[in-house]
C-alpha positions as CSV (number, residue, x, y, z in Angstrom):
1,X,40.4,101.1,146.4
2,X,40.1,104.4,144.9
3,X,37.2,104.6,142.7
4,X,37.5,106.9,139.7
5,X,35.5,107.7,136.6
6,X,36.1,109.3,133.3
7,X,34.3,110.5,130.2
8,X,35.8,112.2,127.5
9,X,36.5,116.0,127.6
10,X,34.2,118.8,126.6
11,X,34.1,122.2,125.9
12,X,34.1,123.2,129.3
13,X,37.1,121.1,130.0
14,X,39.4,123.4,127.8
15,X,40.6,125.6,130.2
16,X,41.2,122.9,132.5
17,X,43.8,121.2,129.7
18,X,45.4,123.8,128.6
19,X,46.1,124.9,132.7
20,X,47.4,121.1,132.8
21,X,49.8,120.9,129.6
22,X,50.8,125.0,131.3
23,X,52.2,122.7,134.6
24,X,53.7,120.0,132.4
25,X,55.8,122.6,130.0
26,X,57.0,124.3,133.3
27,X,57.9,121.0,134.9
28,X,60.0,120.3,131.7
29,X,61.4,123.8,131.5
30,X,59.9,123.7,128.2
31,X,59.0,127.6,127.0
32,X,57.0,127.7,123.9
33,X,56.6,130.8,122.0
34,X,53.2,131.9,121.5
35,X,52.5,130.5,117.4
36,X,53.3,127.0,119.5
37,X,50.9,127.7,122.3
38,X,48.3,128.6,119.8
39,X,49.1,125.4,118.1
40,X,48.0,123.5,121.7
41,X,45.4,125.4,122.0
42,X,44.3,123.9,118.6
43,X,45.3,120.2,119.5
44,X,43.7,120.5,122.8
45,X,40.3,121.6,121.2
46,X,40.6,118.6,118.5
47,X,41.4,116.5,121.1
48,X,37.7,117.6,122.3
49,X,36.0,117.3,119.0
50,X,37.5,114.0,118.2
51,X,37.3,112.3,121.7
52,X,41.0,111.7,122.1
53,X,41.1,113.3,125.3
54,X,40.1,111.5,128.7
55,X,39.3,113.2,131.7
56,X,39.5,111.6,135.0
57,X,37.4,113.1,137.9
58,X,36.7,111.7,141.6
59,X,32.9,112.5,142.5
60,X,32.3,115.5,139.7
61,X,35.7,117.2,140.2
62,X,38.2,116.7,137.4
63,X,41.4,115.4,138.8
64,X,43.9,115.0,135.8
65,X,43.5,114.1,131.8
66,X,45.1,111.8,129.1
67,X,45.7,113.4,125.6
68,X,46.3,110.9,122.9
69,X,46.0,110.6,118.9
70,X,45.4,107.3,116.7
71,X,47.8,107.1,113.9
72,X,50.3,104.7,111.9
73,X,52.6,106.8,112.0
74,X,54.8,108.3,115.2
75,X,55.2,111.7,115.8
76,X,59.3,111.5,115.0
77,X,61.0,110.6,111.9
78,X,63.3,107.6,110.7
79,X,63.4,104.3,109.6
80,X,63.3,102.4,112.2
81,X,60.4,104.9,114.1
82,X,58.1,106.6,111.4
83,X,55.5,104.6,109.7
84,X,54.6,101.2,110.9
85,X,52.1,100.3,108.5
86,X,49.4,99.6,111.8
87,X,47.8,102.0,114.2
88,X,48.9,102.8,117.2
89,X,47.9,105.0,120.0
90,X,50.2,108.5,120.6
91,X,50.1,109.6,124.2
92,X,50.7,113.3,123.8
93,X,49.9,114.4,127.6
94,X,48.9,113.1,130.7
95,X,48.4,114.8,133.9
96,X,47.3,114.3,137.6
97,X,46.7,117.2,139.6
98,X,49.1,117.3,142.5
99,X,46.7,116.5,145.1
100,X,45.8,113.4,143.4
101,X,49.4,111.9,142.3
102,X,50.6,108.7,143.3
103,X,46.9,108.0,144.2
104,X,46.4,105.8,141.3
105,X,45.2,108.3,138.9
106,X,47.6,108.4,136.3
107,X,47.4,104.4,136.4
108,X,43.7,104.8,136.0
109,X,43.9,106.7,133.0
110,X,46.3,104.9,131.6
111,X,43.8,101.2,132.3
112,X,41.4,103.2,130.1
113,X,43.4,104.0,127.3
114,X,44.3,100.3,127.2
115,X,41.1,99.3,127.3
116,X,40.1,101.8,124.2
117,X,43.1,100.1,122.2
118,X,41.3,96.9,122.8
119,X,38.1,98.1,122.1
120,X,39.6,99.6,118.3
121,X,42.1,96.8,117.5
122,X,45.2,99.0,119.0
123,X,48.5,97.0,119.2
124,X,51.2,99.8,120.3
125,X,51.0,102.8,123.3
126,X,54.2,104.8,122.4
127,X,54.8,108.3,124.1
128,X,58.1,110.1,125.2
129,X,59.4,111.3,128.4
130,X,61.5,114.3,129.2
131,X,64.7,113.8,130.7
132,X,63.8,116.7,133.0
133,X,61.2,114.3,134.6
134,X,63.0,111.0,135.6
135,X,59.6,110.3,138.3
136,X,57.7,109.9,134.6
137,X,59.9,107.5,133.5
138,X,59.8,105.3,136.3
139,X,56.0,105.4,136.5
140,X,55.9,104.5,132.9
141,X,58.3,101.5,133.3
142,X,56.3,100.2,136.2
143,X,53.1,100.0,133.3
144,X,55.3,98.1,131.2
145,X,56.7,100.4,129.5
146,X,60.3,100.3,127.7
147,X,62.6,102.4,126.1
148,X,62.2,102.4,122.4
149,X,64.7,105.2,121.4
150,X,66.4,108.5,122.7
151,X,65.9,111.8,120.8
152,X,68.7,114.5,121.5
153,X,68.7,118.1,120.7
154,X,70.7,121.4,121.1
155,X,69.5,124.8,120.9
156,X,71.3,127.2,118.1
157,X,72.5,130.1,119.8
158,X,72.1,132.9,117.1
159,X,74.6,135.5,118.9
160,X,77.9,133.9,117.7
């Protein structure tokens, strides 16, 4: 058995994050203009401040994080998704170094975060998964995990 702690992320974890959410936005061929990555870099600091952020570490290395918020409300719009009128827990990022995937880690993280919506009367985990990353959605459905909705968009090509 693998044993792993975690604390929540300080200062000094920053550049460690943002180097994390860097690998995920390539893996999902996502490119962000820099007003957006200045908007992370914001998130990822109040994710410090308000203890939303987990860090994982074996020994005293850092090994991989778990980003999350605590609203009512999801991220995305609509009837049927938008406000739920209880608090649930957003996971906005979670990520395992390479060396330490399919090691348990990501599972780890994701036992705490479960444990913390115990802890503070949290009925719902909801998150999304890129399309580009079909390995993510399998991990998540062997959590327990389901689908709750697909979210399609097309860029607007501004040469025609």
């Amino acid at each position: 058995m693998n044993s792993y702690t975690y604390r929540f992320a300080k200062e000094e974890d920053f550049d460690f994050i943002m180097s994390g959410k860097r690998k995920i936005w390539d893996l999902d061929k996502e490119y962000l203009p820099p007003n957006e990555v200045k908007e992370q870099e914001e998130n990822t600091q109040q994710g410090i401040t308000n203890q939303t952020t987990l860090i994982a570490e074996a020994s005293t290395e850092r090994i991989g994080f778990l980003e999350f918020t605590l609203s009512d409300q999801t991220p995305y719009g609509g009837p049927a998704y938008g406000l739920w009128g209880r608090k649930l827990m957003w996971i906005c990022y979670l990520f395992v170094l390479e060396a330490w995937q399919r090691k348990g880690v990501g599972r780890f993280l994701y036992q705490v975060a479960e444990d913390y919506c115990r802890q503070n009367y949290v009925k719902d985990i909801i998150l999304d998964v890129y399309f580009s990353n079909p390995g993510s959605a399998e991990f998540h459905k062997k959590l327990g995990f389901k689908p709750l909705l697909q979210i399609y968009s097309k860029k607007i090509n501004f040469d025609e």
